[in-house]
VMD Tcl script that builds the backbone (N, CA, C; Angstrom):
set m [mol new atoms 159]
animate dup $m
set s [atomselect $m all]
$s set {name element resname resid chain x y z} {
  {N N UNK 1 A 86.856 -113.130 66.049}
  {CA C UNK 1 A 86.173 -112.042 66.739}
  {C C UNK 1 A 85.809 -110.968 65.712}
  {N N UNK 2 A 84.669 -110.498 65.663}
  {CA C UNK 2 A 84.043 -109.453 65.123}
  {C C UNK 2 A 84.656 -108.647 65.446}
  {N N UNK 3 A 84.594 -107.341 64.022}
  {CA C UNK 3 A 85.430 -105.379 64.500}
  {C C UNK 3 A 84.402 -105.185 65.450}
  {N N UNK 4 A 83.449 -105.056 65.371}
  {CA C UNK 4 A 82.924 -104.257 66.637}
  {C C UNK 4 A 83.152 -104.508 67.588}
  {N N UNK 5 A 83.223 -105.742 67.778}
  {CA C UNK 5 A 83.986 -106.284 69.393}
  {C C UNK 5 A 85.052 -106.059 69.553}
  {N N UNK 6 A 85.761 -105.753 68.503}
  {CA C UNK 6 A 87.412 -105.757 68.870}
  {C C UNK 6 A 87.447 -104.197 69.014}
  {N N UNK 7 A 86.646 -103.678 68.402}
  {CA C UNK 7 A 86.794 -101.899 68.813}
  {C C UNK 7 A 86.563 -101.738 69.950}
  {N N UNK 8 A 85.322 -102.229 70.523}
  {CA C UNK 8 A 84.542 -101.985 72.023}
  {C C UNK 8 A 85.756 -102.850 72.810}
  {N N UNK 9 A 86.318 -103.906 72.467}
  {CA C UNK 9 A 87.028 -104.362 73.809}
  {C C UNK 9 A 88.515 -103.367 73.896}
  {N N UNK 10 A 89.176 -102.962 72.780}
  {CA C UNK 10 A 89.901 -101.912 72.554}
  {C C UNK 10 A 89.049 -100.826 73.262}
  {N N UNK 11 A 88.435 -100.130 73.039}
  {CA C UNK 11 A 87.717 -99.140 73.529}
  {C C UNK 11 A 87.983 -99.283 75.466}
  {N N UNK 12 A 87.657 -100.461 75.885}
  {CA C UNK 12 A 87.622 -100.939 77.177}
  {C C UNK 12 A 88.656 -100.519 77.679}
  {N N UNK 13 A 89.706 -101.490 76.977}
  {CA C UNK 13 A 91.538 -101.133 77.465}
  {C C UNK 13 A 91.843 -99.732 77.763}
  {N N UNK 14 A 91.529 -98.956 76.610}
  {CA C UNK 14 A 91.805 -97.796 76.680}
  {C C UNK 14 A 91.460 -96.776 78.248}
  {N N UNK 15 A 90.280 -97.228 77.981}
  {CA C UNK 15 A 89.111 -96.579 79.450}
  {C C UNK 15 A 90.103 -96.989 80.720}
  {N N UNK 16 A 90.236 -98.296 80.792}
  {CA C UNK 16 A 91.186 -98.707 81.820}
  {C C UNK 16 A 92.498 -98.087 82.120}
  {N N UNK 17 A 93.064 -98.066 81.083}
  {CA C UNK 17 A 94.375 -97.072 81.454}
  {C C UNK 17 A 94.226 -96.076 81.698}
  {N N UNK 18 A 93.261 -95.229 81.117}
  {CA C UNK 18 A 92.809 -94.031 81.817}
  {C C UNK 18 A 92.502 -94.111 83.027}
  {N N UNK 19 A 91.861 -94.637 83.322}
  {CA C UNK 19 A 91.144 -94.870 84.585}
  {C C UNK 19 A 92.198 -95.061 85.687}
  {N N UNK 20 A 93.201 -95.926 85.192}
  {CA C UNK 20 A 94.680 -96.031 86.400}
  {C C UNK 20 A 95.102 -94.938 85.976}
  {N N UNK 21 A 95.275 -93.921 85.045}
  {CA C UNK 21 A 96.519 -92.969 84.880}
  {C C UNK 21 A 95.584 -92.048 85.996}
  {N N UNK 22 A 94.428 -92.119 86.144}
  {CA C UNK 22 A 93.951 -90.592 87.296}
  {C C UNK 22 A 94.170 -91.249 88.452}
  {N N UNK 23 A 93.831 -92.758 88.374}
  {CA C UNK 23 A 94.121 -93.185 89.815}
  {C C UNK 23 A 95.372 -92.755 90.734}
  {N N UNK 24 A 95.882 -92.468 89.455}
  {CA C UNK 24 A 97.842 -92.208 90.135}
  {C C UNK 24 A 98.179 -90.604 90.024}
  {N N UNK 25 A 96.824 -89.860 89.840}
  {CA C UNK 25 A 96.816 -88.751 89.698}
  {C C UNK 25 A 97.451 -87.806 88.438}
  {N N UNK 26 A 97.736 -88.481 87.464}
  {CA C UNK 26 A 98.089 -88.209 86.313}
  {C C UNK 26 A 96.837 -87.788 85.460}
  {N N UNK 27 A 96.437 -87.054 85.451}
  {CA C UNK 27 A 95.249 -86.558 85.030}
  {C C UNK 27 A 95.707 -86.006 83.374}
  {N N UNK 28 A 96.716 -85.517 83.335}
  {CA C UNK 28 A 97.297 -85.263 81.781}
  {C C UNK 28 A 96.861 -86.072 80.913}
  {N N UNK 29 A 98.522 -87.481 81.532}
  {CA C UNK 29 A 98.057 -88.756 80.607}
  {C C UNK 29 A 96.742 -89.375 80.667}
  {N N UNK 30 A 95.518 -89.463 81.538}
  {CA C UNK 30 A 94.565 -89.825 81.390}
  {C C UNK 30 A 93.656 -88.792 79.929}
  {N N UNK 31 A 93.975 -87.534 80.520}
  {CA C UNK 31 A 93.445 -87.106 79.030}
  {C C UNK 31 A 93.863 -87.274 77.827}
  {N N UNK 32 A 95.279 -87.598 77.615}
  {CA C UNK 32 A 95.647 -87.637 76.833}
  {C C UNK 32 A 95.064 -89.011 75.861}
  {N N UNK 33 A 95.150 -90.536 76.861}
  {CA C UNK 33 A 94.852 -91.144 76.826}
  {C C UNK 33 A 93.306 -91.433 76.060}
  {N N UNK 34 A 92.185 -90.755 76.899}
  {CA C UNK 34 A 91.160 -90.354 76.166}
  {C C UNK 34 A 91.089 -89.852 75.061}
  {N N UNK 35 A 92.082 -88.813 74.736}
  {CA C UNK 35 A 91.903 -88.528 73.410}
  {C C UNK 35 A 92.127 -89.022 72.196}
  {N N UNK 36 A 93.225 -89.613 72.606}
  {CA C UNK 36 A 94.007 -90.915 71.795}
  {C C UNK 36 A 92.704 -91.731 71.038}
  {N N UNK 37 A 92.205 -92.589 72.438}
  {CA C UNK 37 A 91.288 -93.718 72.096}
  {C C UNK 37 A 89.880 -92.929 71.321}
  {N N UNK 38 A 89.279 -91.505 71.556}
  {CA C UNK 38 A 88.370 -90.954 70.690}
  {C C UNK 38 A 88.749 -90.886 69.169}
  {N N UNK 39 A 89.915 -90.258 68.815}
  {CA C UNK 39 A 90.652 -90.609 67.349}
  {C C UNK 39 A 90.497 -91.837 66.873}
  {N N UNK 40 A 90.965 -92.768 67.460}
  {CA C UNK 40 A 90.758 -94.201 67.093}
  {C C UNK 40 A 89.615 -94.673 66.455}
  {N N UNK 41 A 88.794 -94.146 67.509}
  {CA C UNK 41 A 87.327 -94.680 67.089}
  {C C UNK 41 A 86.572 -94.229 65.920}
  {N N UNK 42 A 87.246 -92.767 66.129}
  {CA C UNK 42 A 86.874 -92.105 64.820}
  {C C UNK 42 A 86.837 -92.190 63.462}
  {N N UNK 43 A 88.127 -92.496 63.399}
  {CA C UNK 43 A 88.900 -93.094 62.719}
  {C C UNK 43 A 88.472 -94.441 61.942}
  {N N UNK 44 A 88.518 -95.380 62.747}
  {CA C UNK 44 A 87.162 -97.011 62.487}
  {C C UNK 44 A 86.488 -96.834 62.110}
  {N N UNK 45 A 85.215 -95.749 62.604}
  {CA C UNK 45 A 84.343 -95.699 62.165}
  {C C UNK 45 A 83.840 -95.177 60.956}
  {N N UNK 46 A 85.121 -94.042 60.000}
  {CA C UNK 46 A 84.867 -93.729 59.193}
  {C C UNK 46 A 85.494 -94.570 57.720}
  {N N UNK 47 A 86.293 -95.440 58.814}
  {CA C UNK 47 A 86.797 -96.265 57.800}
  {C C UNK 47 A 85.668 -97.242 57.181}
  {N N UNK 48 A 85.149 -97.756 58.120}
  {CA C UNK 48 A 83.516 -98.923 57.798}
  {C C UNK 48 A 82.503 -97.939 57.075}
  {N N UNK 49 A 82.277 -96.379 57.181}
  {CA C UNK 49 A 81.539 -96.258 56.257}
  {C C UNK 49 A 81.285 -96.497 54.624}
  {N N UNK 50 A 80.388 -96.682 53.866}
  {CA C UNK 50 A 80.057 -97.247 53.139}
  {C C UNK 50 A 80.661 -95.993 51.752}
  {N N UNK 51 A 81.525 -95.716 50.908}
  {CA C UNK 51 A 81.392 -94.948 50.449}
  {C C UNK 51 A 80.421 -93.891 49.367}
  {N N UNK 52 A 80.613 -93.131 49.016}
  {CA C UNK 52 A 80.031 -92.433 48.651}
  {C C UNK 52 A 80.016 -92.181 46.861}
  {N N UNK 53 A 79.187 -91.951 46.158}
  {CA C UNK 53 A 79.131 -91.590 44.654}
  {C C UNK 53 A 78.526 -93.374 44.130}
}
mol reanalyze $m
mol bondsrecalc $m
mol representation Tube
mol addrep $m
């Protein structure tokens, strides 16, 4: 499996648990959750950039 797929299906999971943590009215851990998985991505993505000099 390709990173991008494995980020986006990671990406997915993430969404999902969020998505049950408000279901259960946990709105914290859902943000928290979100924020988590935005770092992540961030993170990936600056790792694949191409460097610089």
């Amino acid at each position: 499996m390709d990173s991008y797929r494995e980020q986006y299906y990671h990406l997915l999971h993430c969404m999902a648990k969020a998505t049950s943590a408000m279901d259960k009215g946990d709105l914290i851990q859902a943000k928290e959750l979100l924020i988590q998985a935005q770092q992540e991505a961030e993170t990936q993505v600056l790792k694949e950039l191409p460097e610089e000099g």
